[in-house]
C-alpha positions as CSV (number, residue, x, y, z in Angstrom):
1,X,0.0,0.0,0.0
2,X,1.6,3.5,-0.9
3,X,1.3,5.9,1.9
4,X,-0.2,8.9,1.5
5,X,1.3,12.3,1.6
6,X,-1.6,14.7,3.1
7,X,-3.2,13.6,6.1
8,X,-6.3,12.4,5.4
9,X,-7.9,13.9,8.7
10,X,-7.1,17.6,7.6
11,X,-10.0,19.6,5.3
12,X,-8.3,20.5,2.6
13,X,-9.7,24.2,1.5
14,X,-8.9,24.0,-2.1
15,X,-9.2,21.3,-4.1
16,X,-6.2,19.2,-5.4
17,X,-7.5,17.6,-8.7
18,X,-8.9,19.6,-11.4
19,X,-10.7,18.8,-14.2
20,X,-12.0,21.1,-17.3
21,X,-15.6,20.8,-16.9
22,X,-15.9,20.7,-12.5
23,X,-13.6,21.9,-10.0
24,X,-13.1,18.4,-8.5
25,X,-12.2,14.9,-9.6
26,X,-15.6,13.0,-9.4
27,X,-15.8,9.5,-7.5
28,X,-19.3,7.5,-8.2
29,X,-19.2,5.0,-5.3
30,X,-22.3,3.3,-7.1
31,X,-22.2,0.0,-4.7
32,X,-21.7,2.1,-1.3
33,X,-18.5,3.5,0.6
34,X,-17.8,3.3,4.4
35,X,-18.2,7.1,6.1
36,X,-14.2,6.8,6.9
37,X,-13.5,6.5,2.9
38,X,-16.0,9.0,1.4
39,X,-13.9,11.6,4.0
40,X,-10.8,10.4,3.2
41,X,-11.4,10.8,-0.3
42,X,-13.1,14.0,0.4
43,X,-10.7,15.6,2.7
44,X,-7.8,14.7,-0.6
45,X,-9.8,17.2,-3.0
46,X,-12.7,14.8,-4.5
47,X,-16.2,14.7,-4.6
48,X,-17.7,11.7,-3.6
49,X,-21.5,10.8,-5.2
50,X,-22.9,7.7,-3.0
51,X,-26.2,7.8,-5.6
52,X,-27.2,4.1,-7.1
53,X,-27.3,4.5,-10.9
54,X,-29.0,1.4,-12.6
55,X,-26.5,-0.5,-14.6
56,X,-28.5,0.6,-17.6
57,X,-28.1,3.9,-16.5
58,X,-24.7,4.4,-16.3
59,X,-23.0,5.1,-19.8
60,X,-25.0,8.3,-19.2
61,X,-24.6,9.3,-15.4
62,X,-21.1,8.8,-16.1
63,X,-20.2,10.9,-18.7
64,X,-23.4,13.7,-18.0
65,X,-21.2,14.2,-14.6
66,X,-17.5,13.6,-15.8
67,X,-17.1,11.0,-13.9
68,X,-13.4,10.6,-13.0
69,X,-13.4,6.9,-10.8
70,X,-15.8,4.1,-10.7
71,X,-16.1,2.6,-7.3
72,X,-18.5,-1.3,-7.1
73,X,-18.5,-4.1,-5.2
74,X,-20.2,-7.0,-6.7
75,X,-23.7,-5.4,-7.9
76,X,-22.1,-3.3,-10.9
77,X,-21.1,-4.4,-13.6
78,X,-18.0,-2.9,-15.2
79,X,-17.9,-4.3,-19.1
80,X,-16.1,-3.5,-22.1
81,X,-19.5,-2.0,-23.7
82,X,-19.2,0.6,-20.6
83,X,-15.3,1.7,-20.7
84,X,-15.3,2.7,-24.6
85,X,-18.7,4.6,-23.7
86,X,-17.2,6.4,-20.7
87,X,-13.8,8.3,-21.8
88,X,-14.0,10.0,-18.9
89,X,-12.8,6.9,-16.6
90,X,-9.4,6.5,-14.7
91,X,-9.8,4.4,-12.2
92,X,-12.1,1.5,-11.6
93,X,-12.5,0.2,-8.4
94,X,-13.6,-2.9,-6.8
95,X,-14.7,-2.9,-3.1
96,X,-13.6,-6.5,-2.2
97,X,-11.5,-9.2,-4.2
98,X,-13.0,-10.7,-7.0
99,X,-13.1,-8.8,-10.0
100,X,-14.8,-11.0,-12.1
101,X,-17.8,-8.1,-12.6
102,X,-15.2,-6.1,-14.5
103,X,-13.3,-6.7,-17.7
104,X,-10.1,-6.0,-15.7
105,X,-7.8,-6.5,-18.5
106,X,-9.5,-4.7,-21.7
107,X,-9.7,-1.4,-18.9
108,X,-5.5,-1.5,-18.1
109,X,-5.3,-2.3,-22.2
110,X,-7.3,1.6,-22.3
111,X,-4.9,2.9,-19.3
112,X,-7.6,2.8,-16.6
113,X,-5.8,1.6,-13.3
114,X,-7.9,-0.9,-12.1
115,X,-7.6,-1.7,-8.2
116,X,-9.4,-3.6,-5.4
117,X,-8.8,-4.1,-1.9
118,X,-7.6,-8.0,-1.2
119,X,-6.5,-7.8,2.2
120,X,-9.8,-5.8,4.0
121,X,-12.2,-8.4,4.3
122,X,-10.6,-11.4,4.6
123,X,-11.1,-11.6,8.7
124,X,-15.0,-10.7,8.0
125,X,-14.9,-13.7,5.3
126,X,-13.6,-16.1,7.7
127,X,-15.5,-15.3,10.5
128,X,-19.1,-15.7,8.3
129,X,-17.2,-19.7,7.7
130,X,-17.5,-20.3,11.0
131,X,-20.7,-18.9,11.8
132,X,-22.4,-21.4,9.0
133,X,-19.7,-24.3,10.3
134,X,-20.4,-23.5,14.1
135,X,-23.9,-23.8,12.8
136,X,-24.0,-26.0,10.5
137,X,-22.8,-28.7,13.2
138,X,-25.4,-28.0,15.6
139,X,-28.5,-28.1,12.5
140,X,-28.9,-23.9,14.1
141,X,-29.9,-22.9,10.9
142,X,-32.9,-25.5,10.3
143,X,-33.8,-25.3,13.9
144,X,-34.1,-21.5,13.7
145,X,-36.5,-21.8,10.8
146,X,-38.6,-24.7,13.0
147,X,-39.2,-23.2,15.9
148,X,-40.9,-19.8,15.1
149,X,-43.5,-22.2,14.0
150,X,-43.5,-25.2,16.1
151,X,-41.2,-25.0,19.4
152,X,-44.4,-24.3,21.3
153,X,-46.3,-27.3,20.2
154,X,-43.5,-29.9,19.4
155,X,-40.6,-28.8,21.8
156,X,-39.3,-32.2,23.0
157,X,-40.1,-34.0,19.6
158,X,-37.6,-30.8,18.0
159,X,-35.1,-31.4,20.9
160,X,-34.4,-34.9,20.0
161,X,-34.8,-34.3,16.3
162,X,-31.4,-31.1,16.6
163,X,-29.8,-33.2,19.5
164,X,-27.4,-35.1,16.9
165,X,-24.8,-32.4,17.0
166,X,-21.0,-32.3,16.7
167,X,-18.2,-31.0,17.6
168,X,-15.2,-29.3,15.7
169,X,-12.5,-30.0,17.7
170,X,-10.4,-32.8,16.1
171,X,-12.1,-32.3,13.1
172,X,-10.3,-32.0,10.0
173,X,-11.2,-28.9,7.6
174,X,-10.1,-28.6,3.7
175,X,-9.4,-25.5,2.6
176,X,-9.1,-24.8,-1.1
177,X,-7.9,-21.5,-1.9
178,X,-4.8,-20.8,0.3
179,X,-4.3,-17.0,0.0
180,X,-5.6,-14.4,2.7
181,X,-9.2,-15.6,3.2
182,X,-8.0,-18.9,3.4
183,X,-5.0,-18.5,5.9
184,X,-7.6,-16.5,7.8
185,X,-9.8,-19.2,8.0
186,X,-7.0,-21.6,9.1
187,X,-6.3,-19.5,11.6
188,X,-9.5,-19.8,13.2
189,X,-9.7,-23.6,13.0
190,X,-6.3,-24.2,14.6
191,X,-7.9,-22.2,17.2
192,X,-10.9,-24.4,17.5
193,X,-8.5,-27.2,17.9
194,X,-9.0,-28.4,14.6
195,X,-6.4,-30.2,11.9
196,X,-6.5,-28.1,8.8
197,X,-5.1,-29.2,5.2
198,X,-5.1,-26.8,2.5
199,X,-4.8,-27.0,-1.7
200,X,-3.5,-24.2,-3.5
201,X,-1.8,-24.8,-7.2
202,X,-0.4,-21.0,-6.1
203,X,1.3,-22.2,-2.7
204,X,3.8,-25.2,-1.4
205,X,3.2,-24.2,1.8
206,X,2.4,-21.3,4.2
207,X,3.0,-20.2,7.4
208,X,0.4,-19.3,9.6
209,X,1.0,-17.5,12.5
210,X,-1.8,-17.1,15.7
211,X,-1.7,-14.2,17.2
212,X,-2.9,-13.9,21.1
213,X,-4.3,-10.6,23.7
214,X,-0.6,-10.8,25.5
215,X,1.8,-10.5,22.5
216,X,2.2,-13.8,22.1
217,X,2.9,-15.6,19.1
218,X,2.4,-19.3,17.7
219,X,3.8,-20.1,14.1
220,X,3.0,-22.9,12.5
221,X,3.7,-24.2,8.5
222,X,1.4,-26.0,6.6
223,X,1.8,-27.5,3.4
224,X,-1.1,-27.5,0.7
225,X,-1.7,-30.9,-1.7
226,X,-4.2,-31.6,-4.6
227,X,-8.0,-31.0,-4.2
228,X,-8.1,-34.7,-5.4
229,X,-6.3,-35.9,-1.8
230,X,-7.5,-33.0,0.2
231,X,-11.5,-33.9,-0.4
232,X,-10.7,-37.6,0.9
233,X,-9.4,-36.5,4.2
234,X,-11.6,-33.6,5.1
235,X,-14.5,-33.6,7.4
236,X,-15.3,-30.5,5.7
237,X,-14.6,-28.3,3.1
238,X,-14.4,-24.8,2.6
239,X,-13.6,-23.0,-0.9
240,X,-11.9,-19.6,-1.2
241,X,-11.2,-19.6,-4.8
242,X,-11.5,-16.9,-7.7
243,X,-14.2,-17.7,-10.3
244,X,-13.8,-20.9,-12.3
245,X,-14.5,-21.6,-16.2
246,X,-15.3,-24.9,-14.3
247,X,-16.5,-26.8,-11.3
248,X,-13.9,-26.7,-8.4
249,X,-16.3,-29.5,-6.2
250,X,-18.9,-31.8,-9.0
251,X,-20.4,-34.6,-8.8
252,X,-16.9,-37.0,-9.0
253,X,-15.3,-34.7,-5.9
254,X,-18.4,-35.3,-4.4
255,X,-18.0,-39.2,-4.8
256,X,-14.6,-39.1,-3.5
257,X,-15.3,-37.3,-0.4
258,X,-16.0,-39.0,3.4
259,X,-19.9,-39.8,4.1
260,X,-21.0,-37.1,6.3
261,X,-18.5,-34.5,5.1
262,X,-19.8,-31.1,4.6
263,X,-19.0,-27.9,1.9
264,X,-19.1,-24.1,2.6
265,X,-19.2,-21.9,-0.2
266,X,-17.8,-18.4,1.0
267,X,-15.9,-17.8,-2.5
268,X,-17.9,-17.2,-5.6
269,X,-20.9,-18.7,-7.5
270,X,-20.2,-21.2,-10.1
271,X,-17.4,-22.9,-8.2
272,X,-19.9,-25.7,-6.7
273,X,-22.2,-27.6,-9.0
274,X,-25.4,-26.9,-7.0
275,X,-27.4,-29.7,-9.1
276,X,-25.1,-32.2,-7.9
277,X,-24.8,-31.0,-4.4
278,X,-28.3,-31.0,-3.8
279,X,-28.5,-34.9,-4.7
280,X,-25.8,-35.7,-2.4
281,X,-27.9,-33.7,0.2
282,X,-30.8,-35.7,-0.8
283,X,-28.6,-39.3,-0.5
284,X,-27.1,-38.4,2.9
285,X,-23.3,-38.3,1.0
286,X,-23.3,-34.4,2.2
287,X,-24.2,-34.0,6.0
288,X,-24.9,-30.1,5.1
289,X,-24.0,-27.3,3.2
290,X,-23.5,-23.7,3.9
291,X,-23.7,-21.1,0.6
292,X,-22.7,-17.2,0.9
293,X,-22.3,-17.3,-3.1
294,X,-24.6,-18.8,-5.5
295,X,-24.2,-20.1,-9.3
296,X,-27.6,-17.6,-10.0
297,X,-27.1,-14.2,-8.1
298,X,-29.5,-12.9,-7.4
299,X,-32.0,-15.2,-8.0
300,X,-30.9,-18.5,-6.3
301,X,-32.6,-21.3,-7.5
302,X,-35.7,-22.0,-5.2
303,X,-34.5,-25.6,-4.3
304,X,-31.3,-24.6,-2.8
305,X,-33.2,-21.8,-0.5
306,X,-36.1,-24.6,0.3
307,X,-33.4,-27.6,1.5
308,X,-33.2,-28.0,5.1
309,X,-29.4,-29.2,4.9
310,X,-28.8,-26.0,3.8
311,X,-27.5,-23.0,5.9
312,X,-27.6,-19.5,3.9
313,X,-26.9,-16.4,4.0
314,X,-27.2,-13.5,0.7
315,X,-23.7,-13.2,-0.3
316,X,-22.1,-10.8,2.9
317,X,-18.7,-12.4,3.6
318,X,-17.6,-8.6,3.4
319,X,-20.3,-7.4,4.9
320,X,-19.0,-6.2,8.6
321,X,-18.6,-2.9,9.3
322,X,-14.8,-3.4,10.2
323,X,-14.3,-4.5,6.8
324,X,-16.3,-1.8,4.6
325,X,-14.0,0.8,6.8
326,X,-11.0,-0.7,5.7
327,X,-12.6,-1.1,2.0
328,X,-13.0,2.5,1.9
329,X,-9.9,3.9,3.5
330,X,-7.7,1.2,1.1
331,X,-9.6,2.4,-1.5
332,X,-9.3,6.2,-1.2
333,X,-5.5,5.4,-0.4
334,X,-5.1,3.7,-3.7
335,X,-6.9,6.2,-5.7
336,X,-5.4,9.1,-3.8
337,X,-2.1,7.7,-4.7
338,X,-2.8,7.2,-8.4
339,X,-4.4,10.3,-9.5
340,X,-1.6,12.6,-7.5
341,X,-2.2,16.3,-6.6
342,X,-0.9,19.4,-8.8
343,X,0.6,21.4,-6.3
């Protein structure tokens, strides 16, 4: 991260950045921007606009307002149709890590700077893994859809139905997808007492390094292997992968991993075949799932949002407040940083 040379917390009382139409550099934050970014951006000389254009809308809000930098998380689409409409853009913006919403190399072939912020969200990421793990375990998620309805009337018949839970510790995890979300998530699980094996094609191995209140430190390497050893061995499986042209976890993964074993899908849609998870759900080969991210965003197929085995949540791994602050201050850094001052 380059370090910015103003300080961010100081007003500045005329603008840096200068353009021939408006007096500032123009930032459309058209997914959202934390408070802490829009005035760090603001307090560097740039106007901020926090409006939601429709994506059909945008060729024309951008270029009616001179729009400088596009900021999006995963909503927007950023295509090739909308950089040659908008001449105006130079720098696109991704809140997040996956840029698969934006045609990230046709924009640098135009000289846009395209940037995103890897490093901001991976704790919030990791955390929402173990909240569908913790209750995915324990059957929290079906039982919190049952008993708004029935714990009145069926309270000990629902006791003994969610009594069957487990426990994590001495559990194995697999973790596919070994850079920051993925070491964050390791973290967590060493924590819990739990062995963790990773697959990366990116990484031999990796140390990961646990952090306590009183300074202390614990260091420990682990080496990754192939997905095809990985899902024999792992009592479950979590995925922190880019998009995939294919299936990471089909049907044949499915078939090679233990009875019981269950999947979380924090990553991106597309990377689990859904068709063949749900009949693995429906055999008793997966124990339960857990999706964030879903091959149809945003209209999940009704059969995944109707199973039982199923814990969900709409796609808010990043989602934390701690996380959209650091989106947006990283953000404003980078851009700040690109698109210097004329002193």
């Amino acid at each position: 991260m380059v370090s910015l040379k103003y300080n961010l917390n100081e007003t500045v009382s005329k603008p840096h950045f200068r353009n021939k139409k408006t007096n500032y550099m123009k930032v459309l934050a058209n997914d959202g921007i934390s408070k802490s970014g829009v005035k760090a951006l603001e307090n560097a000389g740039f106007e901020v606009l926090t409006v939601k254009v429709a994506q059909e809308q945008l060729e024309n809000y951008i270029n009616k307002n001179n729009i400088d930098v596009i900021l999006v998380r995963s909503a927007t689409k950023v295509r090739k149709d909308l950089i040659d409409a908008c001449p105006s853009l130079k720098v696109i913006g991704r809140g997040g890590v996956g840029m698969d919403n934006i045609d990230v190399e046709y924009a640098r072939s135009k000289d846009i700077k395209v940037i995103n912020t890897p490093a901001a969200s991976s704790s919030s990421v990791a955390e929402l893994v173990f909240a569908h793990l913790f209750g995915g375990v324990r059957n929290l998620h079906d039982a919190n859809r049952t008993m708004p309805l029935e714990g009145d009337s069926r309270f000990k018949e629902l006791k003994k139905t969610y009594g069957g839970g487990k426990e994590l510790r001495g559990k194995t995890l697999g973790i596919i997808g070994f850079g920051r979300i993925g070491r964050e998530v390791a973290k967590i699980a060493l924590g819990c007492g739990m062995k963790v094996i990773a697959s990366d094609n990116q990484v031999g191995e990796a140390d990961i390094t646990l952090d306590f209140y009183d300074g202390q430190q614990i260091t420990l390497k682990i080496k990754t292997e192939p997905v095809s050893e990985l899902i024999k061995h792992s009592d479950f499986i979590t995925l922190h992968v880019p998009a995939q042209k294919k299936y990471v976890i089909g049907e044949a993964e499915i078939e090679q991993m233990k009875d019981g074993a269950a999947i979380i899908n924090a990553a991106r849609g597309g990377v689990i075949d859904e068709k063949a998870l749900l009949e693995a759900l429906e055999k008793g080969k997966i124990s339960f799932a857990a999706l964030d991210t879903f091959e149809n965003e945003p209209s999940p197929e009704i059969k995944i949002l109707m199973n039982g085995n199923i814990s969900l949540s709409p796609h808010i791994g990043a989602a934390t407040e701690e996380a959209q602050d650091r989106i947006g201050v990283e953000l404003a850094e980078q851009i700040v940083s690109i698109l210097k001052p004329v002193n």
